[in-house]
N, C-alpha and C positions, 0 to 999 in steps of 0.2 A: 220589378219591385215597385211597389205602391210609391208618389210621390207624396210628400204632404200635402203640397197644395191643391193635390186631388181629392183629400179624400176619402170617403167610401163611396161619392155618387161616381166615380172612375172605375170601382174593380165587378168583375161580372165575380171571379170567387179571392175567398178572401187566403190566398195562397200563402201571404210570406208572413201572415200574422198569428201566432200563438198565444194562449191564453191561459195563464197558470191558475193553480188552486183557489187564489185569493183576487182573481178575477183583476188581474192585472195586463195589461197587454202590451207586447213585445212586437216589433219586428227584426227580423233573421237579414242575414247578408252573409254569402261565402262568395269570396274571391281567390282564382288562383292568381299568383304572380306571373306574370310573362317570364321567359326566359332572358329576355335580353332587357329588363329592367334595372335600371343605376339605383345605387343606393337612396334612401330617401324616408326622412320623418315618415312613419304609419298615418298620420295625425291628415300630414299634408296629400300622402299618398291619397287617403280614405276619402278626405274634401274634394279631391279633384274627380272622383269617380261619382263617388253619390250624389246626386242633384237633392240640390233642397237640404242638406244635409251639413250644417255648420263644423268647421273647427271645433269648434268650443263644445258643442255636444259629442262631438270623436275625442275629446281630452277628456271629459266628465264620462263618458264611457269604459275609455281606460281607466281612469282613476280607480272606476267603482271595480274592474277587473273583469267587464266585457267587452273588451277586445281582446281575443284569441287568435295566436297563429303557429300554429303546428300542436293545435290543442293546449297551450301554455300561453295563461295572459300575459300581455306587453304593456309597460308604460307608452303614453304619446310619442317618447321621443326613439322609440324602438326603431331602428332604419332595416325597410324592408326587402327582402333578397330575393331571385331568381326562383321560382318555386314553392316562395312560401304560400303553404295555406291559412287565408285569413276569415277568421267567424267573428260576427261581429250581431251583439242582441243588446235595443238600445228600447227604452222605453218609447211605444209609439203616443206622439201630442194627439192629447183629446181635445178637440174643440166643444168649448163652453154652449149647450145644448140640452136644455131640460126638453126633456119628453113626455107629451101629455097623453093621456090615456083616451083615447075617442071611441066612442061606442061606435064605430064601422063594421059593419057586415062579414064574415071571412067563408071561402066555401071549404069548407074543412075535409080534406079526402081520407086522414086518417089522423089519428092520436092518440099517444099512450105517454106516459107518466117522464117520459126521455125527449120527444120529437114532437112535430105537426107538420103534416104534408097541406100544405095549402094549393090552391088553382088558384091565381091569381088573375083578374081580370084585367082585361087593356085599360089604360089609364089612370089605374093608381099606381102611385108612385113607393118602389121599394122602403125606400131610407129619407128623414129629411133633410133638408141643403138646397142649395142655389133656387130660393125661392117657395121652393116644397116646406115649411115647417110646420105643416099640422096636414092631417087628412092621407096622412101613408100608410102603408099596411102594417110599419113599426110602432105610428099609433095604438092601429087596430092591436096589435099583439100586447103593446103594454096593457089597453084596456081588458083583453081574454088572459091577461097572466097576470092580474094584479100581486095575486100573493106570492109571485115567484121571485126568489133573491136575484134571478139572473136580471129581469126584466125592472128596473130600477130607470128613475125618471133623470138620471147620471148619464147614462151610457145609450147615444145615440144610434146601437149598432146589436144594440140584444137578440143572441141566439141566431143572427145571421151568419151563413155556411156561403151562399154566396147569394147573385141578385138577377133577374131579366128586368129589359127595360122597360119604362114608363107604360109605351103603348106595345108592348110584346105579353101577349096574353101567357097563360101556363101553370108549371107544378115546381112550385118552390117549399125545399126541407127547411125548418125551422128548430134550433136545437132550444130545451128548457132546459137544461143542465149545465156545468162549466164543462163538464166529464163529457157528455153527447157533442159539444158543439167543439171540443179540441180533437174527438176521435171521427166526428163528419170531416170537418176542416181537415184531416191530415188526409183524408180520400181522395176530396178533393186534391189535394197538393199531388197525391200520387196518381192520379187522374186513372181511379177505378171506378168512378161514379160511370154510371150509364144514363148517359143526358141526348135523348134525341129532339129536334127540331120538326114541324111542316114549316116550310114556306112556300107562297106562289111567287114566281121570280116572274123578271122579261125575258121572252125570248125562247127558244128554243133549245134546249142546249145538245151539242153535237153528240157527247157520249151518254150513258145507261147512269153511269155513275164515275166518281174520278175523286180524287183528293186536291183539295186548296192548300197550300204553305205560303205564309210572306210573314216577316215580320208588324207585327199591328203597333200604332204609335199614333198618338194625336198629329193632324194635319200642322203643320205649319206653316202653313197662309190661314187655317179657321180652325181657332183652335175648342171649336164645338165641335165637331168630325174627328172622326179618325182615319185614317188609312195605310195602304201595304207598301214601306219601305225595303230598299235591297239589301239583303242580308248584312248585318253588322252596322248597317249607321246607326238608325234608330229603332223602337217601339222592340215589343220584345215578341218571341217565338209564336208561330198559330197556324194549328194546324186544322182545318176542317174537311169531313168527308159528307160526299153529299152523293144522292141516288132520284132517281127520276122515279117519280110516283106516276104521275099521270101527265102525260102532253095534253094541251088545250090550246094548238095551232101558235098563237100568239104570246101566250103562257106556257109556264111550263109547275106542276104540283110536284114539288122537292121534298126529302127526307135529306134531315142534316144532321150527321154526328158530332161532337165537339170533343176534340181531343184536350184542348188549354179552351183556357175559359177568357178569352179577352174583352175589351168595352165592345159593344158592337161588332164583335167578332163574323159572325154571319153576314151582319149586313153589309160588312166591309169586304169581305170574302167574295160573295157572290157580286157583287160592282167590278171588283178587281178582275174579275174573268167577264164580265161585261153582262150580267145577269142581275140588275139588281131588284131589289124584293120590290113586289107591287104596290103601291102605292107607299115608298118610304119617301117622305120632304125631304128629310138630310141628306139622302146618294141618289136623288136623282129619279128614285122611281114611281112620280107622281106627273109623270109627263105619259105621252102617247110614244112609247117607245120601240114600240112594233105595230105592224098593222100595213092600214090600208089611210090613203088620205079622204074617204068619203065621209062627207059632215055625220051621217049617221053613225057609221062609227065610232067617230071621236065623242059623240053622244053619249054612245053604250058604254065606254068605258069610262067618261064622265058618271056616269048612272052605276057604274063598278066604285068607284070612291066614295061617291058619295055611303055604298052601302056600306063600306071597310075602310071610315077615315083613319088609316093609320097602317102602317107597315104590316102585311097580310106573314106574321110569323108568329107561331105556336107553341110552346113548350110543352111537347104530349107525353113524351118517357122520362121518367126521372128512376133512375137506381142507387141502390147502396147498402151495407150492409148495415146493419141496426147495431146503433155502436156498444148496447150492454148485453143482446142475446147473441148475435153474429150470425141473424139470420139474412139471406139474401131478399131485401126488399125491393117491390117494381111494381111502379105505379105509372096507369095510361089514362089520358082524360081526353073527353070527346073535345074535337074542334068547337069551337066558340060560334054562336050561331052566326055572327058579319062574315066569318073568313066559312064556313060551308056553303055561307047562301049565295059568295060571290062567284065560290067552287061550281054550284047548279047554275048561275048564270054564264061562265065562260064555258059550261059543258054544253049547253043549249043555244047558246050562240054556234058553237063549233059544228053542232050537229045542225042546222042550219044551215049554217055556210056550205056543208057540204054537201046535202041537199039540191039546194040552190046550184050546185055549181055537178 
């Protein structure tokens, strides 16, 4: 569940967020009770579980008669039992956030009167926050959607379904409708979208293909990272599948499926199995992490960064079904020329090497 004081630069989709008619926006919570749970305030129950989540806004929840459990709203002072199930829709806080319309560039792969598929280049930034407040592609959108009621200089988060990051190049769906973006959003949630990855990682990896699970959660020693905690303490469910494209000796060229959509998912993923993406600053993979110690070497893959300042990962397949005809849409975009030209340098290095040897 989203925290507040994350955000939307924290969520990859925008899973536990709903958006009614009148363009208001909710977050959802279902709790089961434990079976061996003592009696106890709802109020106090709910405070102790939700971070970020006050008393006083679980009393003004209740009051209004969104706190449900067993489908029947409860007052605050409801003490809750062995089993119960609790639903809980509280209005999510908008941070005060005018958004300016910037005439930015977009590479537009498709659109019609409901959606826009965009390919998003490395280095602009999805949404604004921590720093980013002009020059993101939610600019760009306000300025290509002037006339549209969704896209309002209010609402810092217009027609967003979900996000990749900063420097993670790709094909991000963009809803214009309240109706398009609560029927992508629910896909997401039910995780039918068909969202594949390239990245180049370190290393070699021993099998063809294999599946990553770990829980994903902000690091606590840096709380800019994320990383894979053991089931049940922290960060929540992720599951990624991944498949070997091409070996490049030293490199390996991956195909990533994403089953849940977490912050840095991939890139926390493939670290965690000791693979991580080429040239990422944040896990690590902007060092010489395989190879050979010869100055010349460590040259060439200097001469690799430099070409691909930024984590070598791609957002090529995007799917979904078109939330007013229910046709099956899919969409593939060529690699980014940094992350192919580094592709022809570690394939010609390789062939080389072998060569030579």
């Amino acid at each position: 569940m989203l925290e507040e004081n994350d955000f939307i630069d924290d969520f990859e989709d925008i899973e536990d967020i709903e958006e009614t008619e009148d363009g208001a926006l909710f977050e959802h919570y279902n709790i089961i009770v434990d079976p061996g749970q003592t009696l106890l305030r709802i109020d106090k129950f709910l405070s102790d579980r939700l971070k970020n989540t006050t008393r006083s806004r679980l009393q003004t929840a209740a009051d209004e008669g969104n706190i449900l459990v067993n489908n029947q709203s409860v007052k605050s002072s409801y003490k809750v039992k062995p089993g119960d199930e609790i639903s809980i829709v509280m209005d999510y806080p908008r941070r005060e956030l005018k958004i300016i319309p910037e005439d930015i560039p977009l590479n537009i792969v498709y659109e019609d009167v409901h959606l826009l598929v965009v390919n998003k280049p490395a280095g602009l930034v999805v949404h604004p926050g921590h720093g980013n407040y002009s020059g993101t592609l939610v600019n760009a959108l306000a300025y290509h959607f002037q006339e549209l009621p969704l896209f309002n200089s209010n609402d810092p988060r217009p027609g967003l379904i979900h996000r990749i990051d900063k420097n993670t190049s790709g094909l991000l769906v963009v809803a214009k409708t309240v109706d398009a973006k609560v029927k992508l959003s629910l896909q997401f949630f039910e995780k039918t979208t068909k969202r594949k990855y390239v990245a180049l990682v370190w290393g070699d990896l021993k099998e063809n293909e294999g599946t990553i699970t770990g829980n994903i959660g902000r690091s606590l020693k840096n709380r800019q990272v994320f990383t894979v905690f053991p089931e049940g303490e922290h960060g929540k469910p992720a599951v990624t599948h991944y498949k070997v494209i091409e070996r490049l000796g030293y490199v390996n060229l991956v195909e990533c499926r994403l089953e849940t959509g977490r912050t840095h998912q991939i890139r926390v993923h493939m670290k965690h199995i000791g693979h991580p993406l080429f040239n990422d600053d944040n896990y690590g993979g902007d060092q010489v992490l395989r190879g050979t110690t010869f100055t010349k070497y460590k040259q060439f893959v200097k001469n690799c960064f430099e070409m691909i300042p930024r984590q070598a990962l791609h957002a090529q397949t995007l799917g979904f079904v078109h939330p007013a005809t229910g046709e099956e849409m899919l969409f593939e975009s060529e690699l980014p020329e940094d992350l192919a030209n580094v592709i022809v340098k570690w394939r010609n290095y390789l062939s080389n090497r072998v060569t030579s040897e």
